[in-house]
NUMAR-947715 format. One record per atom (N, C-alpha, C): y, x, z; residue in one letter; residue number from 1. Coordinates in steps of 0.05 Angstrom, whole numbers, m for minus. Layout:
R       v       u       w  res    n
R       Y       X       Z    A  NUM
...
END
This chain:
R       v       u       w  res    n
R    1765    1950    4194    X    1
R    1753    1931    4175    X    1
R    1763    1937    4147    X    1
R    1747    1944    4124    X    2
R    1758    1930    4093    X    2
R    1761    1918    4088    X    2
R    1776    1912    4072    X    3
R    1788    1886    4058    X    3
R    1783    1893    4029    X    3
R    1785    1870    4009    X    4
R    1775    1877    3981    X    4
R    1805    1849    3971    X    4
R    1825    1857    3953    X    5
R    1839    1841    3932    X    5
R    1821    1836    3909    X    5
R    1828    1806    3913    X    6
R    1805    1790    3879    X    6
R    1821    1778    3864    X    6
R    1820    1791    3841    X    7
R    1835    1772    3811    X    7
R    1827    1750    3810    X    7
R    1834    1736    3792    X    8
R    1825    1712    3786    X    8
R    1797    1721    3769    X    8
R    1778    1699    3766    X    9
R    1756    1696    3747    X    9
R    1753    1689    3720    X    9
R    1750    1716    3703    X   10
R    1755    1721    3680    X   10
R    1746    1701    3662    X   10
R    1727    1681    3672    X   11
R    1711    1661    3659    X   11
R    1738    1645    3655    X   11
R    1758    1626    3671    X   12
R    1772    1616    3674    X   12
R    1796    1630    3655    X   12
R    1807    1650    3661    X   13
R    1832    1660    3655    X   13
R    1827    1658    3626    X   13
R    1803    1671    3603    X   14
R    1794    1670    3591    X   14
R    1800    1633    3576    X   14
R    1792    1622    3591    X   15
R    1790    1594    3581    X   15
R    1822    1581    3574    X   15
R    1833    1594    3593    X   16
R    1873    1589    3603    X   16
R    1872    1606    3575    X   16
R    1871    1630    3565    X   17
R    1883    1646    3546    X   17
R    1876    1628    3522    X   17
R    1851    1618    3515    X   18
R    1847    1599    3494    X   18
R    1853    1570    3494    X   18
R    1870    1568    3515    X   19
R    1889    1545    3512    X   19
R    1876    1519    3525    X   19
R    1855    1535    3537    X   20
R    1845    1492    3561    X   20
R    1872    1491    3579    X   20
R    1871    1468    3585    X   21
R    1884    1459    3597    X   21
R    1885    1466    3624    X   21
R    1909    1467    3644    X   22
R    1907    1466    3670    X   22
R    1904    1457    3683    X   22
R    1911    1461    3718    X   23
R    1901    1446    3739    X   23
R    1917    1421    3739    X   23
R    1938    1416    3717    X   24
R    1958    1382    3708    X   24
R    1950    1381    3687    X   24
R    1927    1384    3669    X   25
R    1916    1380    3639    X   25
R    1941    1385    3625    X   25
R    1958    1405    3626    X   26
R    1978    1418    3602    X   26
R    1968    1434    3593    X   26
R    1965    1445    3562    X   27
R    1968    1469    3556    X   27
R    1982    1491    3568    X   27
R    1977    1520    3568    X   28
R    1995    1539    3578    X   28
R    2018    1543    3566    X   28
R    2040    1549    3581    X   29
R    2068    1556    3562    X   29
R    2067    1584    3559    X   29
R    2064    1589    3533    X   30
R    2067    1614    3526    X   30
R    2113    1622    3525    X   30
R    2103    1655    3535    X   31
R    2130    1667    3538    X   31
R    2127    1694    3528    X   31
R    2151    1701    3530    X   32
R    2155    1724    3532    X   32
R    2159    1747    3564    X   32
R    2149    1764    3563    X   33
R    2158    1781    3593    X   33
R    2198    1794    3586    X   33
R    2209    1788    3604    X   34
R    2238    1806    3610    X   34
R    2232    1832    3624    X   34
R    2208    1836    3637    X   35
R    2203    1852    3652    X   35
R    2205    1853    3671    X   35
R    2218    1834    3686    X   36
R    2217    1841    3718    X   36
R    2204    1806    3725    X   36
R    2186    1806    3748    X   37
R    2177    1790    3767    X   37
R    2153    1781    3743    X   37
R    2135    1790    3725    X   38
R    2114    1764    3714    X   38
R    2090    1791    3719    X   38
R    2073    1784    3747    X   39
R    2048    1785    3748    X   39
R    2026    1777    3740    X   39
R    2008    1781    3724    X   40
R    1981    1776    3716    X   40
R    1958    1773    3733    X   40
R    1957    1752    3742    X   41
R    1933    1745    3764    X   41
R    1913    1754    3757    X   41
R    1907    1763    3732    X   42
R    1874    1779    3725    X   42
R    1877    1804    3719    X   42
R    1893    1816    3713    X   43
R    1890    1853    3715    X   43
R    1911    1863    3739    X   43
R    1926    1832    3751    X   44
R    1943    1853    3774    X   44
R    1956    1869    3764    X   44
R    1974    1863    3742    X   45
R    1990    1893    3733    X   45
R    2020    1873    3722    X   45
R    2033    1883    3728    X   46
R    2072    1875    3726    X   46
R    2073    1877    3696    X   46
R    2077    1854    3688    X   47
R    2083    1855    3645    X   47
R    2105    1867    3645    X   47
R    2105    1894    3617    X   48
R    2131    1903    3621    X   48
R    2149    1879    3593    X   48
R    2172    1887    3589    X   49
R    2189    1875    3576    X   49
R    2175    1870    3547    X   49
R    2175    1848    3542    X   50
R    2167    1845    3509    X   50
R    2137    1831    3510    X   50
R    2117    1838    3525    X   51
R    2100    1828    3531    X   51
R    2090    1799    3523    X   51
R    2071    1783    3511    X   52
R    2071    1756    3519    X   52
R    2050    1741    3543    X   52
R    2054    1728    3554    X   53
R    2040    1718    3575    X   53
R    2038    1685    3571    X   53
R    2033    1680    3591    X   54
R    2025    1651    3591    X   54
R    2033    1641    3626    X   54
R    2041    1615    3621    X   55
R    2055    1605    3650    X   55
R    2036    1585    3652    X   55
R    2032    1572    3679    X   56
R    1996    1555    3676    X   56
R    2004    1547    3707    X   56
R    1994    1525    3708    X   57
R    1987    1506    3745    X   57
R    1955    1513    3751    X   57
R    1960    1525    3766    X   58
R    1932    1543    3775    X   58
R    1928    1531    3806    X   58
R    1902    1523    3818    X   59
R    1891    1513    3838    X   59
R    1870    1524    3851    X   59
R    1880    1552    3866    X   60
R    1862    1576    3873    X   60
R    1839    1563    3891    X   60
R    1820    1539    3890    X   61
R    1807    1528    3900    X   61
R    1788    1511    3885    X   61
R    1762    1513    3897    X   62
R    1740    1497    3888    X   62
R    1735    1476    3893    X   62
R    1752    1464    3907    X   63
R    1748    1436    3918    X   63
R    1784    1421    3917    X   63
R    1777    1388    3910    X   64
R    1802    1375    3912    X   64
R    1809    1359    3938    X   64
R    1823    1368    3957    X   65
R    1828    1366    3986    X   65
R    1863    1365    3983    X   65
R    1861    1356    4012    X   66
R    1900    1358    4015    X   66
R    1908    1393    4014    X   66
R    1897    1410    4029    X   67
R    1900    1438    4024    X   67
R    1909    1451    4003    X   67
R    1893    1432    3983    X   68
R    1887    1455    3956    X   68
R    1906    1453    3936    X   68
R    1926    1474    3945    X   69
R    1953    1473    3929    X   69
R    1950    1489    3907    X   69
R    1972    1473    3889    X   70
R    1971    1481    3866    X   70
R    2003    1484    3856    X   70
R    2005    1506    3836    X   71
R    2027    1520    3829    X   71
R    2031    1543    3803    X   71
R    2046    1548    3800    X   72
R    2058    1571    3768    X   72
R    2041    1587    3775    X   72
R    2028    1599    3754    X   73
R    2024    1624    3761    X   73
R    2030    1643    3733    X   73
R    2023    1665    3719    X   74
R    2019    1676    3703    X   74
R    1997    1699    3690    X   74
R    1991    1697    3668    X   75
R    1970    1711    3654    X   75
R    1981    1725    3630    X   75
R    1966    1752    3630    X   76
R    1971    1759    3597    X   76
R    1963    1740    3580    X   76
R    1972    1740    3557    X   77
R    1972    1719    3538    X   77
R    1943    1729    3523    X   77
R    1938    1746    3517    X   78
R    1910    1764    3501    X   78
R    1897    1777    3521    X   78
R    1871    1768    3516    X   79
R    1847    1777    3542    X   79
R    1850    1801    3552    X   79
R    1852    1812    3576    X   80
R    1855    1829    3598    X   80
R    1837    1839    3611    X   80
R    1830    1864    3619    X   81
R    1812    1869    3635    X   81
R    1819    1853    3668    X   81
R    1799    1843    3674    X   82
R    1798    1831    3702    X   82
R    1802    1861    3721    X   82
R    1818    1863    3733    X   83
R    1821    1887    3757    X   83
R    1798    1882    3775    X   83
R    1792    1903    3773    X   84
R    1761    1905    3805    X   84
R    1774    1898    3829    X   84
R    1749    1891    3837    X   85
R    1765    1882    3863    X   85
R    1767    1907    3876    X   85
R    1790    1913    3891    X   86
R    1801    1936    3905    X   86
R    1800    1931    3938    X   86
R    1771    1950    3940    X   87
R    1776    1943    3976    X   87
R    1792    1970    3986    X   87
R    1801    1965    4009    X   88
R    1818    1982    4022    X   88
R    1821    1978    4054    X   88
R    1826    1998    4067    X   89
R    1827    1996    4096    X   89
R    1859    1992    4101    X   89
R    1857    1985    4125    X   90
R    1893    1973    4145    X   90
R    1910    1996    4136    X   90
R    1905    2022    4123    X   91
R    1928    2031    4120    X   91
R    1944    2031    4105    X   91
R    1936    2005    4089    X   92
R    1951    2003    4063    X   92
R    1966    2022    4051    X   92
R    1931    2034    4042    X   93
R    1936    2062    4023    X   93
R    1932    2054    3987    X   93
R    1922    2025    3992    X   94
R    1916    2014    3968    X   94
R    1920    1995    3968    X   94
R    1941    1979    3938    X   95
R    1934    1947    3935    X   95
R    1945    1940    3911    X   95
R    1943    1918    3905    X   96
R    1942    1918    3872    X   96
R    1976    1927    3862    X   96
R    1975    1923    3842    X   97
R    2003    1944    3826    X   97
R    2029    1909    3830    X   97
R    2014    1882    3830    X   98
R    2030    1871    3826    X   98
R    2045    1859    3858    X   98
R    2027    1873    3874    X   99
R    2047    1870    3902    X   99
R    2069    1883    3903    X   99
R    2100    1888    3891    X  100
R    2117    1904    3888    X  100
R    2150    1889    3904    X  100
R    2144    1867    3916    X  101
R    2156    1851    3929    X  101
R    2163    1861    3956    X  101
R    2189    1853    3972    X  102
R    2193    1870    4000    X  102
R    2169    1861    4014    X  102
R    2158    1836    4013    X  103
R    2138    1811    4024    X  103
R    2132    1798    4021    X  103
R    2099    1783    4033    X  104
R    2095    1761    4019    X  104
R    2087    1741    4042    X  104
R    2079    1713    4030    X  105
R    2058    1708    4057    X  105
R    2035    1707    4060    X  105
R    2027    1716    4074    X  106
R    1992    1711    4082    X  106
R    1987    1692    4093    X  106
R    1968    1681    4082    X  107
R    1957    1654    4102    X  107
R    1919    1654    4096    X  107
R    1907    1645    4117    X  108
R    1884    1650    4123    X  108
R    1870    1619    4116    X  108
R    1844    1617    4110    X  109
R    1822    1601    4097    X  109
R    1806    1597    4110    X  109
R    1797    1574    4120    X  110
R    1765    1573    4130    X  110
R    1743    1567    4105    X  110
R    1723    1567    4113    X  111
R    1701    1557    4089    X  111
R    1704    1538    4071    X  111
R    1709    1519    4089    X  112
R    1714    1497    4067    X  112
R    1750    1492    4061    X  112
R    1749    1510    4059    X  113
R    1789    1516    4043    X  113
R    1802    1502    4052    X  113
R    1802    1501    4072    X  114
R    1823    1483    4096    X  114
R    1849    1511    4110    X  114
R    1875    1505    4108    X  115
R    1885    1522    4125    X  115
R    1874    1525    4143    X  115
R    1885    1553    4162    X  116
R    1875    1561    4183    X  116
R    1897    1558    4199    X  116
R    1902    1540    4216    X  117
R    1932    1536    4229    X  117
R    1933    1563    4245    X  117
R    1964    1570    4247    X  118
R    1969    1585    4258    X  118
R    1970    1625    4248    X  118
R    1957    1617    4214    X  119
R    1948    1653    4207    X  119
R    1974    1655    4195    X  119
R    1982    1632    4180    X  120
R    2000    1645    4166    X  120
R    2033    1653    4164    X  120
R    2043    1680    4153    X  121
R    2069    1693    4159    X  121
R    2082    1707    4138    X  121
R    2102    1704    4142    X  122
R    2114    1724    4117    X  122
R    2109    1768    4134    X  122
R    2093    1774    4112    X  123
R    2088    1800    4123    X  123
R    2097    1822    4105    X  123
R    2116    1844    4107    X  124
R    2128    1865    4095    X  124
R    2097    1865    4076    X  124
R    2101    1874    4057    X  125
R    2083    1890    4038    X  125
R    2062    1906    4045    X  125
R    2076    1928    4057    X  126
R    2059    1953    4067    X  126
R    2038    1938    4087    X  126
R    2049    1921    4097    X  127
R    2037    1917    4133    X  127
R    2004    1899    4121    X  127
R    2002    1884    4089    X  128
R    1994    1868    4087    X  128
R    1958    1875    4090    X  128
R    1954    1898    4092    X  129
R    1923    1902    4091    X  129
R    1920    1904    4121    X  129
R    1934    1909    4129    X  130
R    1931    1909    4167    X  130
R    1927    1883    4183    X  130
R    1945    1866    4167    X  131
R    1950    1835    4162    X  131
R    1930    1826    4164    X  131
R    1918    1839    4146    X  132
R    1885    1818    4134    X  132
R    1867    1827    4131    X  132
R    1860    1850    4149    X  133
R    1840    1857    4169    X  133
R    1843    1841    4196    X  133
R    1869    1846    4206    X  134
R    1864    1829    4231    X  134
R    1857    1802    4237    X  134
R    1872    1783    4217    X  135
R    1862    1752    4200    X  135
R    1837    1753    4194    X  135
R    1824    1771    4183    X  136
R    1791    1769    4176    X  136
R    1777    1779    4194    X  136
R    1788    1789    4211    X  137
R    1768    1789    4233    X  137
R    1763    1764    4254    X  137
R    1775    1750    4245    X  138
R    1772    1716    4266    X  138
R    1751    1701    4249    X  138
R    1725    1693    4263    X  139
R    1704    1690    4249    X  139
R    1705    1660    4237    X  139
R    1737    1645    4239    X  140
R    1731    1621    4234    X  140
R    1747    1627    4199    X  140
R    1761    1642    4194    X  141
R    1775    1656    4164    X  141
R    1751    1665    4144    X  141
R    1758    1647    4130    X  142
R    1731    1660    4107    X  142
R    1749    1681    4085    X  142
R    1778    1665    4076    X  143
R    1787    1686    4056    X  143
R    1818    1683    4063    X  143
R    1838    1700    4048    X  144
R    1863    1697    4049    X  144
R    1876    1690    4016    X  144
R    1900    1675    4024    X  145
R    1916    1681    4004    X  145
R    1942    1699    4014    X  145
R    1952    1713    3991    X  146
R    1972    1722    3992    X  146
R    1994    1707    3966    X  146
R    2013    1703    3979    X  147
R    2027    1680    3959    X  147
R    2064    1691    3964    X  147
R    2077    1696    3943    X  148
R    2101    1697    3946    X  148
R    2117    1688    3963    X  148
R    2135    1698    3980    X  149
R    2144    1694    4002    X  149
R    2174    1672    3994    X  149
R    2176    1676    3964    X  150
R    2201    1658    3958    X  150
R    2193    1632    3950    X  150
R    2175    1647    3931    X  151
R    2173    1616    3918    X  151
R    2140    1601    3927    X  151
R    2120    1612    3941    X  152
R    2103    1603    3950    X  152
R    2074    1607    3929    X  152
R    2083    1616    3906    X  153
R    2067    1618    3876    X  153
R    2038    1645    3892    X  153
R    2014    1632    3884    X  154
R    1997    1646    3887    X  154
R    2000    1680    3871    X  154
R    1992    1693    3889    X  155
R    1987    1716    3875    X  155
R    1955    1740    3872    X  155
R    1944    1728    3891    X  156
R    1918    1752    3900    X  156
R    1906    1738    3931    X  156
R    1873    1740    3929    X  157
R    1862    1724    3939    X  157
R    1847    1749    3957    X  157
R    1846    1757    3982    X  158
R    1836    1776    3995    X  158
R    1809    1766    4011    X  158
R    1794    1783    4010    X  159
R    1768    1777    4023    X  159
R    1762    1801    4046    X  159
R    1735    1791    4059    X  160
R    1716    1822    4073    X  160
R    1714    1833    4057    X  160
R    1708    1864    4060    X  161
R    1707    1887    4033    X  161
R    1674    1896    4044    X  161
END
């Protein structure tokens, strides 16, 4: 099976860079990058040192349910190309630049953005497209998240490719 990693939607991120408010009606906190650990949910690419970005409560969901968690995330601070979505097969020969972590966790979605009891695990990095092929092949999984294994912070939203 392919799998395809999806940025966030540039319509939105776009809106976060011109300062609407978040998923807690704050403005974004603008920072600086140190260089190590600040991912860009919309081009998928690791800010190097000096960088400015933006810190934001992001709610990777279209609907307001008990599920639909919400948490930090980060953006370049000045509009970004949105990264294509990158499909790729189980051999995780491909995945975005900001998976650079030993692991993360995967956890699986039904349609109406309800956990999927039981999908989700902390999975090595490499293993994660194998991961979620096998997760997307259960016809009740509509999508995945992949979310930091420490701190739980969304990072990349995986679909069918």
């Amino acid at each position: 099976m392919s799998i395809r990693f999806t940025a966030l939607p540039t319509a939105a991120v776009r809106a976060a860079q011109s300062g609407a408010p978040d998923a807690y009606g704050l403005a974004p906190e603008p920072r600086i990058s140190d260089g190590d650990g600040v991912p860009c949910r919309h081009c998928l690419r690791s800010l190097p040192e000096g960088v400015p970005y933006l810190v934001l409560a992001w709610r990777p969901f279209e609907t307001l349910q008990p599920y639909a968690e919400t948490g930090p995330i980060f953006l370049c601070a000045e509009p970004c190309a949105r990264a294509e979505p990158r499909a790729c097969v189980a051999d995780g020969s491909v995945r975005p630049e900001i998976l650079d972590s030993p692991s993360y966790l995967v956890r699986g979605y039904d349609a109406a953005e309800r956990i999927a009891y039981g999908s989700g695990g902390v999975v090595p990095t490499d293993a994660i497209p194998a991961r979620a092929a096998e997760l997307l092949a259960r016809p009740e999984i509509a999508f995945l998240h992949v979310r930091s294994a420490a701190n739980n912070c969304f990072q990349v939203r995986i679909e069918r490719g």
